[in-house]
N, C-alpha and C positions, 0 to 999 in steps of 0.2 A: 831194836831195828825199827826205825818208821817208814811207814807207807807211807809211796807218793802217790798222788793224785793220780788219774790214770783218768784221760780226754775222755769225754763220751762222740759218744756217732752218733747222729739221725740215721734210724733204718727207715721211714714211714710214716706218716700219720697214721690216725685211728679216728675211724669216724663211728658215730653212736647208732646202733638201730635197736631196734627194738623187734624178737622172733615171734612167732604164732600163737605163743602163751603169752605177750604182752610184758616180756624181761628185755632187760634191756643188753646190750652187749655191746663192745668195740671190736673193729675189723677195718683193716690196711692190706696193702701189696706192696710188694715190690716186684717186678715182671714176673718170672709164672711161679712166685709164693702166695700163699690169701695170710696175714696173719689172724686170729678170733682171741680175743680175751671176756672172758668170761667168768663171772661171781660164783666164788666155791660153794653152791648150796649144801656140800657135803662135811661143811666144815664143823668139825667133834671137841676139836682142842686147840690152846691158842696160838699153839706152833702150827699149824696147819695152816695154809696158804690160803689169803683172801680170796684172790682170784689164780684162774689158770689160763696159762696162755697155751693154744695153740697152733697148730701150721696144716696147710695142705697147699694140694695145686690149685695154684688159679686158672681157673676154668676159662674165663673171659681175658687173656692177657691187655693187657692194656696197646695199644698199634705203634709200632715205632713211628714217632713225630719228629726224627731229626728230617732237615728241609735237606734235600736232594741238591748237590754241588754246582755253585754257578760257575759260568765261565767267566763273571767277571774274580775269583775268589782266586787270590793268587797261591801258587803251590809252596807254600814256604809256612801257611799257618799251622803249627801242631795241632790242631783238634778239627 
């Protein structure tokens, strides 16, 4: 039996910072997720995962920036 290919999805960028001990790390959102990924300094064996990813709330959501409906905008467009 062969596998098909299976699409991937953009959930986010990840953008780089660097925390209080000067490591660096990746962190994205998508409205109220934070994603964090971060280098497994705990890692013993070579199955053991490089890095781990994980989730919380996003504190700071990002503000809904769709523009508010004109009246020139006629009622017939789906989105």
């Amino acid at each position: 039996m062969s596998e098909e290919k299976q699409p991937m999805v953009s959930i986010t960028g990840l953008w780089v910072g660097t925390d209080k001990n000067q490591k660096q790390y990746m962190a994205g959102n998508t409205g109220g997720v934070r994603y964090w990924v971060f280098k497994n300094t705990n890692k013993k064996n070579d199955n053991d995962p490089d890095y781990i990813l994980k989730i919380s709330q996003n504190i700071k959501p990002k503000p809904d920036t769709k523009p508010a409906p004109s009246e020139d905008v006629a009622d017939d467009i789906p989105f």
